[in-house]
Structure formats: structure tokens, C-alpha cells
N, C-alpha and C positions, 0 to 999 in steps of 0.2 A: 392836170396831173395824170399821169401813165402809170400805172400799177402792173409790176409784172413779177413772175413765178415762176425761180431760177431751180431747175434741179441741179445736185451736183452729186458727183463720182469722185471721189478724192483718196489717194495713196492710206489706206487704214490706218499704218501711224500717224499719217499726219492730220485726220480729219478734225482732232481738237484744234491744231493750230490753224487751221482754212477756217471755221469756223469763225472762233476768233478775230483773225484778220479780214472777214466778211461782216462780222456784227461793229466792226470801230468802222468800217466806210458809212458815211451817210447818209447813202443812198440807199444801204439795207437796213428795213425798221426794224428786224426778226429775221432770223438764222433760227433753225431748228435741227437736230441730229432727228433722224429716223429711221425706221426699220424699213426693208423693203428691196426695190431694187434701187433703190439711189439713200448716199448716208445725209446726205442734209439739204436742205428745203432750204429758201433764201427769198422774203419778202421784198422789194424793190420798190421804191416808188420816187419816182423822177420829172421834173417838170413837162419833158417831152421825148419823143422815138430816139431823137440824137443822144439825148443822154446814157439810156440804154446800150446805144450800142460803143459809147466811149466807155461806159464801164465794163460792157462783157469784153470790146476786143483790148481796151489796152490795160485798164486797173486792176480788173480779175486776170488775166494774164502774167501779172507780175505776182501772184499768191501762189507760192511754191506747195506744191502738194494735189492741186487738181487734175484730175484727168480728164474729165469730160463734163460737160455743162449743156442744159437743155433750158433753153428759155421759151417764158410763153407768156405775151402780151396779156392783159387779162382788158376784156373787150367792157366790163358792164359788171359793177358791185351789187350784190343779196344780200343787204345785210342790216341788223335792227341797230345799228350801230352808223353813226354821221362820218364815215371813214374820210370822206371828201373833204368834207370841215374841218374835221381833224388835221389833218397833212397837208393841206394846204394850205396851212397859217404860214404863211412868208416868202410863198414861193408866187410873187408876180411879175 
């Protein structure tokens, strides 16, 4: 399993509706609005690298409202939490 940690920039009206449209894909476990330089955060977690980049170039593409998108692999989990185990019930 690949976990990665989508920023996004999205048209201020529209940042509910990208949201939204980011949390029914299910590829994202968690969408988050925040403050900052970027309005929402995007949890990813995908069997492998391809999938990633089939969701950022073609599925995320099609979600009217974004402007700009920074992804970032996530190399290695800290966490008191079995995230591995978790997410990866059915993906073999």
C-alpha cells in the first residue's frame, strides 16, 4: 500500500464542493479543509505509484474547482496506530 499527502488550492467557492468530490473517491480515506497556505489536505492510499498518478492526472482533473495540487509520497508511517493493517484489508 502507497500513502500519500495531496495538498490542494481550490477556487474559494468552490472548496466545499472539491472536497466533497475528493472524500466519495476511494482512494481518499480523509479530506480535510484547513487553514494555511493550502484550503484542504487529502489522505490517499492506493495499492501502488500507478494508481497515484491515475488519480492525480486523470480523476482529480476532472473535479472542477481546483487550482493547484502538490503531492507527496509518504516514504515510512510513526504511528501508534496499525494503519498498514487497517487499509490494506482487500487490497491484494
Amino acid at each position: 500500500m502507497v500513502t500519500a499527502i495531496v495538498l490542494i488550492n481550490a477556487q474559494h467557492e468552490k472548496i466545499n464542493d472539491v472536497a466533497q468530490a475528493l472524500a466519495e473517491m476511494s482512494e481518499f480515506t480523509e479530506v480535510y479543509s484547513v487553514g494555511g497556505s493550502y484550503d484542504l489536505v487529502g489522505i490517499m492510499r492506493v495499492a501502488n505509484n500507478e494508481d497515484i498518478a491515475t488519480l492525480v492526472t486523470e480523476k482529480m482533473n476532472q473535479v472542477r474547482g481546483i487550482d493547484h495540487t502538490e503531492t507527496m509520497i509518504a516514504f515510512k508511517t510513526y504511528s501508534q496506530h496499525d494503519l498498514e493493517g487497517l487499509f490494506s484489508i482487500g487490497m491484494e
